[in-house]
C-alpha positions in Angstrom: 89.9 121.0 70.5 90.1 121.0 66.7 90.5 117.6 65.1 93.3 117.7 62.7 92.5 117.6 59.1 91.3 114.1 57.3 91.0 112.6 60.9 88.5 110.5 61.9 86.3 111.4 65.4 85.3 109.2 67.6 85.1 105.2 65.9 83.6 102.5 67.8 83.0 99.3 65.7 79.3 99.0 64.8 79.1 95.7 67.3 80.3 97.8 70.1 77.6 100.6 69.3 75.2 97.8 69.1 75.8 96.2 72.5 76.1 100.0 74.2 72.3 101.1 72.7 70.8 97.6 73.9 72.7 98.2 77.4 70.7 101.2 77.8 67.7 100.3 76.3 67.7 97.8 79.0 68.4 99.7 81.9 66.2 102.5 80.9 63.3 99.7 80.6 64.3 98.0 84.1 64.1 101.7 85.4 61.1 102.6 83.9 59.2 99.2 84.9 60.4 99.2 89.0 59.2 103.0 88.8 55.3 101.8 87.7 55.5 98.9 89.8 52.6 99.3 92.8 54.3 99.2 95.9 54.6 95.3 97.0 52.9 94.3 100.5 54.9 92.6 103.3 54.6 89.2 103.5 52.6 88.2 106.0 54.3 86.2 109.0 53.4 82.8 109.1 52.3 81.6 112.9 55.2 79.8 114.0 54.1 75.8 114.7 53.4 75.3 118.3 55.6 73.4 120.3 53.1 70.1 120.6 52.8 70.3 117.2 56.3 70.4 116.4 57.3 67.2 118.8 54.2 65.5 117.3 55.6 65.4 113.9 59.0 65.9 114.5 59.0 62.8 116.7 56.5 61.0 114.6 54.0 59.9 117.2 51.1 58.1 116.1 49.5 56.7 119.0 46.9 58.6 121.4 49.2 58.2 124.7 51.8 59.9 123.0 49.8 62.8 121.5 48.9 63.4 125.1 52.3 63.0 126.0 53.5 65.5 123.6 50.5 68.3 124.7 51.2 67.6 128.5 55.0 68.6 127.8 54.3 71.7 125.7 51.7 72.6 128.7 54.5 72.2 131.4 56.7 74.1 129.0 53.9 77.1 128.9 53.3 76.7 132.8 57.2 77.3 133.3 56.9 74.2 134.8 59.7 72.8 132.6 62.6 74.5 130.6 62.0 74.5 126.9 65.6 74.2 126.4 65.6 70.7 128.2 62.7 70.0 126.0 64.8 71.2 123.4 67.9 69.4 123.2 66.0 65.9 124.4 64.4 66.4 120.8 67.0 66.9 119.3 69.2 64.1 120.9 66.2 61.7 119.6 65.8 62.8 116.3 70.0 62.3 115.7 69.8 58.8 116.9 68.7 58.1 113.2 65.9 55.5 114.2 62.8 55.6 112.2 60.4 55.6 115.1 62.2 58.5 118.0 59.5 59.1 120.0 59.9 56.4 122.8 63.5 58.1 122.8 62.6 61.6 123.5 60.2 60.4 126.1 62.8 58.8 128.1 65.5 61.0 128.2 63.2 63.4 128.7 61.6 62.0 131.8 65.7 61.1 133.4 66.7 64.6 132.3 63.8 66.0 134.0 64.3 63.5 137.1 67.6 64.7 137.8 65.7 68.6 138.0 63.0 67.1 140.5 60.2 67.4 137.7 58.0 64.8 137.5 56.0 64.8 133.6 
């Protein structure tokens, strides 16, 4: 296609020509530096906290007898002994009550609950 005489080709604004060059400048850079990247590792998993562990400071125990209390339950729990789900919600119904000490919760609602099952902890 012949342009016609005394017309212009193509005109972009100098701005616009600018902002264009720098786009691809860009991308070609983001391309160039993903392409000589070494290849990243997986992230490693991180051991998931054991179940005492997790009632111990998620209950905020702090005397001996309730350390114990907290490995004897995550022992019945691995034993099959008792549910983990009945462990589960127990913890959770202690930790809503909003009281700055739950433990002494957990413990008895978890000894009724598991009462009513015929498990004595």
């Amino acid at each position: 296609m012949a342009l016609l005489s005394g017309a212009r080709g193509c005109y972009l604004p100098r701005m616009t020509i600018k902002t264009l060059a720098s786009a691809i400048l860009t991308a070609c850079l983001c391309v160039a530096s993903t392409a000589a990247a070494p290849a990243a590792e997986p992230p490693v998993p991180r051991e998931s906290t054991s179940l005492a562990e997790r009632l111990k400071a998620g209950l905020k125990a702090r005397l001996p007898q309730e350390f114990e209390y907290a490995d004897r339950v995550a022992a019945l729990v691995e034993e099959g002994v008792l549910p983990v789900k009945l462990v589960d919600t127990a913890f959770a119904w202690a930790r809503k009550k909003g009281v700055p000490y739950p433990f002494p919760y957990f413990r008895r609602v978890l000894e009724i609950q598991a009462s009513l099952i015929g498990i004595k902890i």
